[in-house]
C-alpha positions in Angstrom: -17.1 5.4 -82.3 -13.8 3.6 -83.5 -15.3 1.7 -86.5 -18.1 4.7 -87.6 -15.7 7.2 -86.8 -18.5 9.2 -85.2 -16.5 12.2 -83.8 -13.8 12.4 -86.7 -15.4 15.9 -87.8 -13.6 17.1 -84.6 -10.5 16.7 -85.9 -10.4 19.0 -88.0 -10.8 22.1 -85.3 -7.7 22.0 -84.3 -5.2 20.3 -81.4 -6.7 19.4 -78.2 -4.4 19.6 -75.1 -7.5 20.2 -72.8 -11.1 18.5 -72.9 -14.3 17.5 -71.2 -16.8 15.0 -71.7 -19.9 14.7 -70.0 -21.7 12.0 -70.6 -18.7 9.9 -70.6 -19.5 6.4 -70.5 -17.2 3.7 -70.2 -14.3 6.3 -71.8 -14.2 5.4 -74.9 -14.3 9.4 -76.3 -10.7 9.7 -74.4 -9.3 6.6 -75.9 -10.0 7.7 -79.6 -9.1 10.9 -78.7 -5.7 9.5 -77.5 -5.5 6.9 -80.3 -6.1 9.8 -83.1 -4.0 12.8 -81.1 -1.9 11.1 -79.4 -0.9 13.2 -76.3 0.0 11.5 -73.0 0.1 15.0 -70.6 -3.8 16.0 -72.4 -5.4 17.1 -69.5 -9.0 15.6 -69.2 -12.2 15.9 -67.6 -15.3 12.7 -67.9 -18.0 13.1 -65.8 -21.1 10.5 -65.6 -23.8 9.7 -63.4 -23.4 6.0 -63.9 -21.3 4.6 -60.8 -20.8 1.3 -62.5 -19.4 3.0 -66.2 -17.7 5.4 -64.1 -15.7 2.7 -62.3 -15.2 1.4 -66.0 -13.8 5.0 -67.1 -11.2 5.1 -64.3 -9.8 1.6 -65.4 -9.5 2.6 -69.0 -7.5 5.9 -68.1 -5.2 4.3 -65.7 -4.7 0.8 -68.1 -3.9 3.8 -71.3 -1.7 6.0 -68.4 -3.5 8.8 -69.5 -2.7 10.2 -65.9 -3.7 13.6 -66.4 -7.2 12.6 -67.2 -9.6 12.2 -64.1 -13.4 10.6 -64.0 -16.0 12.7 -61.6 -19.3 10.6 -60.8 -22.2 12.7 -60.7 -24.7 14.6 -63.0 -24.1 17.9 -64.8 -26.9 20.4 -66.0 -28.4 21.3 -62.7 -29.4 24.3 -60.7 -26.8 26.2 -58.9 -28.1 25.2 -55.5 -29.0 21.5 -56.0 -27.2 18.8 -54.1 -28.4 15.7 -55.4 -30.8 14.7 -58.4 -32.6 11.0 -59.1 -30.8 9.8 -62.3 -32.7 7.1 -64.3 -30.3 4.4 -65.3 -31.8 1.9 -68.3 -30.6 -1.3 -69.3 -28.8 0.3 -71.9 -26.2 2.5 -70.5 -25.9 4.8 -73.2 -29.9 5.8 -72.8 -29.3 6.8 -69.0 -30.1 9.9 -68.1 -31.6 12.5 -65.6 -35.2 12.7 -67.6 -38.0 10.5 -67.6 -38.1 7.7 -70.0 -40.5 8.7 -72.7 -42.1 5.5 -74.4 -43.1 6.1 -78.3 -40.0 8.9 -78.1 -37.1 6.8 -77.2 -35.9 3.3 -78.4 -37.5 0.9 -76.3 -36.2 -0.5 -73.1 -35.1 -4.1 -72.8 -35.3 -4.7 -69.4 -35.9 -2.7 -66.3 -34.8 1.0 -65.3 -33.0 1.9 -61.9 -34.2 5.0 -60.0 -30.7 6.3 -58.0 -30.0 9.2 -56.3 -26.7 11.0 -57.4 -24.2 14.3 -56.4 -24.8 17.1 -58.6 -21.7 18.4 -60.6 -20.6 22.0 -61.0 -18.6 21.8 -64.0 -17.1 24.9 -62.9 -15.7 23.9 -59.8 -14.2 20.6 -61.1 -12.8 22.1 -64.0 -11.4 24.8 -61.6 -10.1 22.5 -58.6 -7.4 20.1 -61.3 -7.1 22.5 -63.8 -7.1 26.0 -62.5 -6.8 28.7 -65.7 -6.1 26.5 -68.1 -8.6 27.0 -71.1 -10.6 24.0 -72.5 -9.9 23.4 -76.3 -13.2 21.0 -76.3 -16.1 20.1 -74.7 -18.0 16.8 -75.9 -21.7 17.3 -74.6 -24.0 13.9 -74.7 -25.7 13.8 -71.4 -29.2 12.4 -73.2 -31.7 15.3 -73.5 -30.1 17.6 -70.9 -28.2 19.9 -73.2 -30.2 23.0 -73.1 -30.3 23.0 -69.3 -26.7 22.4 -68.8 -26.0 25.2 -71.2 -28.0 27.7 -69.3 -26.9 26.4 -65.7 -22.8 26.7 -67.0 -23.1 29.2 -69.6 -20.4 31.7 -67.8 -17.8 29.0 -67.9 -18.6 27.9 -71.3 -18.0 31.4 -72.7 -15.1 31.8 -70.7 -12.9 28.9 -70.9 -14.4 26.7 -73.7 -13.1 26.8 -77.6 -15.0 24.1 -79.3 -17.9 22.2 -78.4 -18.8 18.8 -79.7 -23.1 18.0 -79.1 -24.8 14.9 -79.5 -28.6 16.4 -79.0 -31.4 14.2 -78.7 -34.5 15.6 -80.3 -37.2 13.4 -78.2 -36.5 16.5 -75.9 -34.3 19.3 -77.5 -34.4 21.4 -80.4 -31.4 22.0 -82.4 -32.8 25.5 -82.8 -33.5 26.4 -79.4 -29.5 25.1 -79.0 -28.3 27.1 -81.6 -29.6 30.3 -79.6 -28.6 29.6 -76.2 -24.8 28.6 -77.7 -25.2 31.9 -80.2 -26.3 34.1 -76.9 -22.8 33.2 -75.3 -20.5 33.7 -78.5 -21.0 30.0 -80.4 -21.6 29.5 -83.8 -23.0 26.0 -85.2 -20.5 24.2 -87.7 -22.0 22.2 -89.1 -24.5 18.4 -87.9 -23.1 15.1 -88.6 -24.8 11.7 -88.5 -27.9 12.7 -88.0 -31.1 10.5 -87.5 -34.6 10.6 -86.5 -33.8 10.5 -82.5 -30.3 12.4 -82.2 -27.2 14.0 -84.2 -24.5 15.6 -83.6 -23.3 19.2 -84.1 -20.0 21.3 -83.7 -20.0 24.5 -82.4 -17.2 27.5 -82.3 -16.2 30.2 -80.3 -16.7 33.6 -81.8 -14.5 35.7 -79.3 -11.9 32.9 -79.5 -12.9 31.4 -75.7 -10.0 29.5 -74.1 -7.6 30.4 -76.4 
């Protein structure tokens, strides 16, 4: 991310007081965000269903002070009414995620993968419960195949609050197509795709109606 300057296309929509990032890892998306913007008082949502990264997440914010940034552990992209949801955590952290391992489809797993049970995570109501009206200049999505379901599940809020979304999709599972129409049903338009590959890439996509502005 710091060396590749993966996300750098992102700079280019525009300040980013607010943001989200599901999928968050260790929080490395907040530090270069805070190392290329740099804005103490940005106001920051990570969510990941890694308890162990999670941990890791919470350390980086407080060691940078970014004290208006807070880590939720759970998994994002479910039904309304689910509670809990098994969350398949590989060797590699980065691969972990709330679908099946795939062999032949995915890189291959070095080591053995860890079957948990985790909360499920209305983006909604944690945006809501910190941050209450305040619009959300970006969303980074990478939550390993999930995309299209977390889209549909959270597709009021999106339109509502969001400005700019920032998607790594992972085409083992999801289409960039059938993306680009669930995002263009609630007022995004697709950007443009950056550093794309034979498993995943990553797209940009804009509000039409000016969401969260």
């Amino acid at each position: 991310m710091f060396a590749q300057r993966t996300y750098e296309a992102v700079l280019a929509e525009g300040a980013v007081s607010s943001f989200i990032d599901l999928g968050c890892n260790a929080g490395w998306f907040a530090l270069w965000l805070e190392a290329e913007l740099p804005d103490p008082e940005r106001a920051g949502l990570l969510i990941d269903a890694n308890q162990f990264i999670v941990a890791e997440a919470d350390w980086h914010l407080k060691r940078n002070r970014l004290r208006r940034q807070q880590v939720v552990y759970g998994a994002v992209g479910l039904p309304p009414e689910a509670k809990s949801a098994v969350f398949h955590i590989l060797p590699s952290a980065s691969q972990s995620s709330l679908l099946e391992y795939e062999p032949g489809k995915q890189l291959p797993v070095k080591g053995r993968i860890k079957d948990v049970a985790v909360p499920a995570i209305s983006v909604r109501r944690e945006w809501g419960a910190r941050f209450e009206g305040r619009p959300v200049d970006l969303m980074k999505i990478d939550i390993e195949g999930n995309e299209l379901d977390f889209i549909r599940h959270e597709g009021e809020f999106i339109q509502t609050n969001v400005r700019t979304i920032l998607l790594e999709w992972h085409k083992w599972h999801t289409a960039l197509a059938d993306l680009d129409r669930a995002l263009r049903d609630i007022g995004f338009m697709r950007r443009g795709t950056y550093h794309e590959n034979e498993m995943t890439g990553i797209a940009i996509y804009g509000s039409r109606q000016g969401a969260g502005t």
